[in-house]
Residue frames relative to the residue before (quaternion, step in Angstrom):
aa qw qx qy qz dx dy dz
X 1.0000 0.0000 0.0000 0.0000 0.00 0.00 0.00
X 0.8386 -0.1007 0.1960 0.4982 3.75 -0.49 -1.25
X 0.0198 0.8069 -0.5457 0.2252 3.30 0.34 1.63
X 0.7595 -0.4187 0.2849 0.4082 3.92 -0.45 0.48
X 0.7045 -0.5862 -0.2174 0.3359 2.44 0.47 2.71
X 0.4185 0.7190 -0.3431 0.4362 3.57 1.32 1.33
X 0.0653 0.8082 -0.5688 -0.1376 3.29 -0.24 0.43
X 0.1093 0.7678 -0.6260 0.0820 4.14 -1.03 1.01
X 0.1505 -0.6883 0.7013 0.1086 3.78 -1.17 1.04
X 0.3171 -0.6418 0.6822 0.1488 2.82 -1.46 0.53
X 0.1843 0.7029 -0.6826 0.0775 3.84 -0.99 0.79
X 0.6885 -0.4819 0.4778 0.2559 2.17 -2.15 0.27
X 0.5034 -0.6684 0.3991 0.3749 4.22 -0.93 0.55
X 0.3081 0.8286 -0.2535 0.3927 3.39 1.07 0.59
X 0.7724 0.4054 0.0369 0.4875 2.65 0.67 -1.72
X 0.6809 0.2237 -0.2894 0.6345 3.63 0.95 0.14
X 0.6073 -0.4886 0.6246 0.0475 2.98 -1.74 0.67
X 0.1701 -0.8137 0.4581 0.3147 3.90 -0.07 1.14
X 0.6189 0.4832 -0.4279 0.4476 3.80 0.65 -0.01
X 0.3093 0.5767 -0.4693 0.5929 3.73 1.71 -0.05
X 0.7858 0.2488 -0.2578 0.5041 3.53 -0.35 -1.32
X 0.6456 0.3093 -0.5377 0.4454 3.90 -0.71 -0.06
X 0.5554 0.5784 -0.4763 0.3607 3.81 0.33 -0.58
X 0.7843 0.4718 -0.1323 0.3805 3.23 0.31 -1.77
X 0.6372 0.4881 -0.3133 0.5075 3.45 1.18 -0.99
X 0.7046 0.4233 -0.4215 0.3830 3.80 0.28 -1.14
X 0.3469 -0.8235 0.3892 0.2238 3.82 0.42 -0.11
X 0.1048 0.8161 -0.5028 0.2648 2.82 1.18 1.59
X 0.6896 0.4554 -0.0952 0.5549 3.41 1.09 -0.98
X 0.0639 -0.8287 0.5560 0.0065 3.19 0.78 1.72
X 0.3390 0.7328 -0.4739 0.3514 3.83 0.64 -0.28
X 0.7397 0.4923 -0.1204 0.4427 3.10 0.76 -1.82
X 0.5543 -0.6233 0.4729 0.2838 3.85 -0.89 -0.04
X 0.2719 -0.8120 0.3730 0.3571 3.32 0.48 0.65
X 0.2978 -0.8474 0.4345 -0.0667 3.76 -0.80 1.34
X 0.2550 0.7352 -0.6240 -0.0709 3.57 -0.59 0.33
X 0.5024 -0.7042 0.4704 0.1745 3.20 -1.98 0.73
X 0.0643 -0.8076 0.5805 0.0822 3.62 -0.72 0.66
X 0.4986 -0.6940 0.3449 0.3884 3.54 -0.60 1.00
X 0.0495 0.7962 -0.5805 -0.1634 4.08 -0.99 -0.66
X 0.7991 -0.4303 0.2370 0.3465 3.26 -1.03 0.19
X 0.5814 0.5698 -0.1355 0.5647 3.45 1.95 -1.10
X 0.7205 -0.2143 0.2925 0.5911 3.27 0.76 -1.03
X 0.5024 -0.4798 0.3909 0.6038 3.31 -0.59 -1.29
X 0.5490 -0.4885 0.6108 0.2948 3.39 -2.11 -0.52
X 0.0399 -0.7375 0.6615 0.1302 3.00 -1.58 0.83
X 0.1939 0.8347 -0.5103 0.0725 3.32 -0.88 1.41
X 0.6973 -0.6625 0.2510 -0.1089 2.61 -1.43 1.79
X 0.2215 -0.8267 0.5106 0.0825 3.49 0.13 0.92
X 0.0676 -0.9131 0.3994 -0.0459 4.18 0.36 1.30
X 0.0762 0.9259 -0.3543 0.1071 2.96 1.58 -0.12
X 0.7437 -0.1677 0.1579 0.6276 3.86 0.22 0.72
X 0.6994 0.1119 -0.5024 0.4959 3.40 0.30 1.40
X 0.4359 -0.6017 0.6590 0.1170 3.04 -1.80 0.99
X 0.3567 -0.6930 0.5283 0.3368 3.97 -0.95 0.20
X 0.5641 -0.6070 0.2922 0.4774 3.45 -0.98 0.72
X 0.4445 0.5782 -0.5538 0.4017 3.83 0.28 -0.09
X 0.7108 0.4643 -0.4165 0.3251 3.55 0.48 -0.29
X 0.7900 0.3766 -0.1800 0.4490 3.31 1.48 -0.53
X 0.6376 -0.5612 0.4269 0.3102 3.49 -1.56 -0.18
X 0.0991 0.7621 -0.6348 -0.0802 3.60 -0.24 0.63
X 0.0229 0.7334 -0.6690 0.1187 3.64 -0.68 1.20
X 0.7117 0.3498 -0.4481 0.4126 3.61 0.61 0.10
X 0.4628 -0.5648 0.5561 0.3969 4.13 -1.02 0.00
X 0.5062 0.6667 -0.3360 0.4318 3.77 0.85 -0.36
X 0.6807 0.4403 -0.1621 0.5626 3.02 0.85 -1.74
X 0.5652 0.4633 -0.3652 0.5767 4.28 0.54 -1.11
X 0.7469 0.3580 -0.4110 0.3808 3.86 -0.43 -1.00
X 0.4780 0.7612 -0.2934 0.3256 3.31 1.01 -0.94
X 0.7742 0.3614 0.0016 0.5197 2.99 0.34 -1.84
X 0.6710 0.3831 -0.4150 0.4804 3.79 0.62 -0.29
X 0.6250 0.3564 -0.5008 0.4811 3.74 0.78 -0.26
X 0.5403 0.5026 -0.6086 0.2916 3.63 0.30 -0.18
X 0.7012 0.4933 -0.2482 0.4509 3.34 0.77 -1.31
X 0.5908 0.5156 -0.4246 0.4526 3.55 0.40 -0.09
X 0.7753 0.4426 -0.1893 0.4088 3.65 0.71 -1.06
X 0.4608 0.5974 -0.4293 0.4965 3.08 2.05 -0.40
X 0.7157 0.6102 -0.1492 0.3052 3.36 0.91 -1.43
X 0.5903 0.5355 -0.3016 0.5233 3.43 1.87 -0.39
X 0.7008 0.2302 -0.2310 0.6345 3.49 0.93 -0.83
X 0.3269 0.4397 -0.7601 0.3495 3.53 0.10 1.57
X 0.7213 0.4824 -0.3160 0.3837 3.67 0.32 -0.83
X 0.5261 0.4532 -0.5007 0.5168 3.50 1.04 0.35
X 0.8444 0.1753 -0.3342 0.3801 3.68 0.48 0.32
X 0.7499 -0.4643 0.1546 0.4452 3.14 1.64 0.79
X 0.5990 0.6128 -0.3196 0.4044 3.37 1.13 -0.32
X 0.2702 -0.7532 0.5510 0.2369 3.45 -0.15 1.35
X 0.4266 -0.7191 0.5071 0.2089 3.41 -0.94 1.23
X 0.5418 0.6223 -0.4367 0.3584 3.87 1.15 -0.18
X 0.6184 0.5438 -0.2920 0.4864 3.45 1.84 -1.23
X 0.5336 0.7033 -0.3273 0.3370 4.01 0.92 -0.06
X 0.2161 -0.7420 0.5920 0.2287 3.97 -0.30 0.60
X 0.0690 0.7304 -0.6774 0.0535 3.16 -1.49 0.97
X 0.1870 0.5287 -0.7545 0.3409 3.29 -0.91 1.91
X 0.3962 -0.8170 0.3936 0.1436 2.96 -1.45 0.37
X 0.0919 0.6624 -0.5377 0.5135 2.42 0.94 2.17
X 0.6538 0.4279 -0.0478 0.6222 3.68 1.19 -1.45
X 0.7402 0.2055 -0.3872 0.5098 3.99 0.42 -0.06
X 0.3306 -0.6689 0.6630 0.0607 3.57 -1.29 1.08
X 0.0060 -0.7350 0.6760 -0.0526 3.38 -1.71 0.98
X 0.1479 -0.7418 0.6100 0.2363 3.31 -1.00 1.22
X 0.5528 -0.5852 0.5476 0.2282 3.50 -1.17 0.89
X 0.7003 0.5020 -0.3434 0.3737 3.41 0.80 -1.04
X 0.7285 0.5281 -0.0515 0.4333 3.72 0.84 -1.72
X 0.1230 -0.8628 0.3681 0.3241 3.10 1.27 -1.66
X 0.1482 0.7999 -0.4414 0.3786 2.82 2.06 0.93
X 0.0303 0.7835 -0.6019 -0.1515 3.35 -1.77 0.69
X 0.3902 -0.8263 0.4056 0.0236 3.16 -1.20 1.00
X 0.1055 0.8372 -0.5030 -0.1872 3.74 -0.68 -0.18
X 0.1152 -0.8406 0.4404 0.2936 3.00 -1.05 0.82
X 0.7800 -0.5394 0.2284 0.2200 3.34 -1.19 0.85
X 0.1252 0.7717 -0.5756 0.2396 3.94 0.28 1.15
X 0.1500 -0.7685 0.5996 0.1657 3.52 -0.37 0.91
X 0.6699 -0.5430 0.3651 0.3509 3.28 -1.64 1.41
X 0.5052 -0.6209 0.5727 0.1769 3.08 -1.79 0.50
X 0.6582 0.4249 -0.0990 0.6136 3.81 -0.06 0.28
X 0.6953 -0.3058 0.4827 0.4359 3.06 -2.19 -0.74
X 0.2393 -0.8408 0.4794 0.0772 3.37 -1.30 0.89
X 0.0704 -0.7675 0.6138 -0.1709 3.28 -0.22 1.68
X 0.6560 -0.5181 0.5159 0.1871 3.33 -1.15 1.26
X 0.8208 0.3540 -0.1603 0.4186 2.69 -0.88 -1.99
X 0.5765 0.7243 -0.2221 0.3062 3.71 0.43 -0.98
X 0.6991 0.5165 -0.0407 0.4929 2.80 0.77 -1.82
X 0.6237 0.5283 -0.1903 0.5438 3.54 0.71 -1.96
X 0.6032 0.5866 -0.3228 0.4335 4.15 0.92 -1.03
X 0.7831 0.3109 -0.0861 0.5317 3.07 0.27 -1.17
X 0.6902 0.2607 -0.4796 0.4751 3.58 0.51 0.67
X 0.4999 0.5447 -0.4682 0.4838 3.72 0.97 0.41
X 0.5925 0.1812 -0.5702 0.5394 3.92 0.67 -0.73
X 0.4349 0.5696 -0.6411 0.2746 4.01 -0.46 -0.45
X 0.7634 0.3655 -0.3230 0.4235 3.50 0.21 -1.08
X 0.6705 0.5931 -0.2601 0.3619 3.40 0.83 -1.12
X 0.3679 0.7977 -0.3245 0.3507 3.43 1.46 -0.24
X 0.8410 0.0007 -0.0078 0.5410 3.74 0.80 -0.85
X 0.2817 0.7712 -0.5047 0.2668 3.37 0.92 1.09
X 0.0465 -0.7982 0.5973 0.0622 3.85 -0.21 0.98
X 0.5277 0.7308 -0.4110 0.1362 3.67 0.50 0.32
X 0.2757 -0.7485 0.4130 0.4395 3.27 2.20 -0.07
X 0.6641 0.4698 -0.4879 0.3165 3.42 0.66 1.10
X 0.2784 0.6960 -0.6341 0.1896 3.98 0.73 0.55
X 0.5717 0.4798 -0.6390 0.1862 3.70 0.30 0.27
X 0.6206 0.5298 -0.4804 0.3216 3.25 0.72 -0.04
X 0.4727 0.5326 -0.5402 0.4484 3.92 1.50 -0.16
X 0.6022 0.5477 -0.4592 0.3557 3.78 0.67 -1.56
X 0.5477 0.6519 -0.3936 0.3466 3.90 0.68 -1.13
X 0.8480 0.3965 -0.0857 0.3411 3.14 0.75 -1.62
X 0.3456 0.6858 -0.3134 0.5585 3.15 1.97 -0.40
X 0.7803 0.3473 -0.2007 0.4798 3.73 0.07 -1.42
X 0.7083 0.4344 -0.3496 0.4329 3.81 0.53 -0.71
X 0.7261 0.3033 -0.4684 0.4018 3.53 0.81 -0.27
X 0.8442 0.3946 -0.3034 0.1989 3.62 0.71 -0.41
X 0.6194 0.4919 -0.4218 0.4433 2.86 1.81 0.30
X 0.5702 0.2434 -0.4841 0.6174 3.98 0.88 0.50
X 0.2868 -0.5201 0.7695 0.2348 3.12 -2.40 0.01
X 0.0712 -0.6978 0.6834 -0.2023 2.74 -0.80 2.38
X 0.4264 -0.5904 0.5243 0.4413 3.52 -1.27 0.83
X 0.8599 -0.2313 0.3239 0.3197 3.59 -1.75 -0.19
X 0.6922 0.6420 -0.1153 0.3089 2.60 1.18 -1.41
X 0.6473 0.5982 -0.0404 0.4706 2.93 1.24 -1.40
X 0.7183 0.2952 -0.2725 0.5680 3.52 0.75 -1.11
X 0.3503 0.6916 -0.4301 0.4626 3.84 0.75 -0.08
X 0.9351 0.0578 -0.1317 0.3238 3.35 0.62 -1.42
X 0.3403 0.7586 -0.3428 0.4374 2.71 1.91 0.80
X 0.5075 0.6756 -0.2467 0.4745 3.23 1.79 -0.85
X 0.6936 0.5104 -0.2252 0.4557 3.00 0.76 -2.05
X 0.5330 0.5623 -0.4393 0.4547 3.87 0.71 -0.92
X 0.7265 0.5220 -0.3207 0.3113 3.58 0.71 -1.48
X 0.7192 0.5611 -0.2710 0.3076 2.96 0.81 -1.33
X 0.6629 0.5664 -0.2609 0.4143 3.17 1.24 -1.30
X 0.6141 0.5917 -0.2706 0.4467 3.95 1.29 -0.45
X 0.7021 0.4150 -0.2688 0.5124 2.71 1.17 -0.83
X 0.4364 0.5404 -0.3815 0.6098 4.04 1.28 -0.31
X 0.7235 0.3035 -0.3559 0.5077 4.29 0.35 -0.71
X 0.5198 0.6801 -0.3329 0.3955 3.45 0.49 -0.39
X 0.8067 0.3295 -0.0910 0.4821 3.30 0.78 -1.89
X 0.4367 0.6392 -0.3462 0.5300 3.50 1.62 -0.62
X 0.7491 0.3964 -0.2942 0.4418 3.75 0.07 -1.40
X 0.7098 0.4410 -0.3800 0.3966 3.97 0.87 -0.63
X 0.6056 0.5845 -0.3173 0.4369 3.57 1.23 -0.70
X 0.5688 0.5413 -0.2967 0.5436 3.46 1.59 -0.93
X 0.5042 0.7199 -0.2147 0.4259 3.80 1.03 -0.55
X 0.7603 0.2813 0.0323 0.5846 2.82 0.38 -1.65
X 0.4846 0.5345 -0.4381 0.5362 3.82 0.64 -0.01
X 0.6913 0.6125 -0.1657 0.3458 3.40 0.53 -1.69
X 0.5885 0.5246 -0.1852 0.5866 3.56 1.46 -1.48
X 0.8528 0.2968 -0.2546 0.3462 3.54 -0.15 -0.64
């Protein structure tokens, strides 16, 4: 995976779809990391072109702001996969596989199809506790919120997107009204 500042998977030729692979290679799907394939003895390589983004594993997420943040990016990344065909359920997501440029604040993913049975909601789960891992702001109930709303209903993309956005924005009135507080005190 992320080896001194490279990121390559090895798989099996299986596991992608060949109109999966021209897609991803021709770099239409700027969303996507831009990717090329080299053959190997296993299968082939996928390697990744990272240029000014780091994967989240490289950073600290300690704020919920910063976690909601990042899951709507990735969600919206995940909506305009299916405009080029790429079932967004077949897509790893840890943050090892999503990419951030610090500079731009652009997010990326790069493309690793799922190991196993592919389940959305699942998937999308288990990268939220990932994020939720170093949050010191004594706010993850609002990740736990988001955890339960996507996997107990079956909402399109869409939807949890703007369920987020609801979150995000409460949590922005919330922090507004305490700063307004504290202003007020002193």
């Amino acid at each position: 995976m992320w080896k001194n500042s490279e990121f390559k998977v090895e798989f099996s030729k299986c596991d992608m779809q060949e109109f999966e692979r021209i897609m991803l290679s021709s770099g239409q799907c700027s969303f996507f990391m831009p990717m090329g394939f080299m053959g190997s003895e296993n299968g082939e390589t996928i390697c990744y072109d990272c240029s000014g983004f780091s994967p989240l594993s490289m950073y600290r997420i300690e704020r919920t702001e910063d976690a909601l943040y990042l899951l709507e990016q990735v969600l919206l990344i995940l909506g305009q996969a299916v405009e080029y065909l790429i079932a967004p359920a077949h897509i790893t997501l840890t943050t090892d596989t999503v990419f951030y440029s610090k500079e731009s604040g652009e997010v990326k993913i790069a493309y690793v199809p799922v190991e196993g049975e592919a389940d959305l909601r699942k998937n999308i789960i288990r990268f939220l506790l990932q994020l939720k891992t170093e949050l010191c702001d004594g706010k993850e109930e609002y990740l736990r919120q988001t955890a339960q709303y996507i996997y107990y209903h079956n909402y399109y993309i869409r939807d949890m997107v703007n369920k987020i956005g609801r979150f995000r924005r409460q949590l922005y009135s919330e922090e507004h009204v305490r700063q307004q507080a504290l202003q007020g005190a002193v």
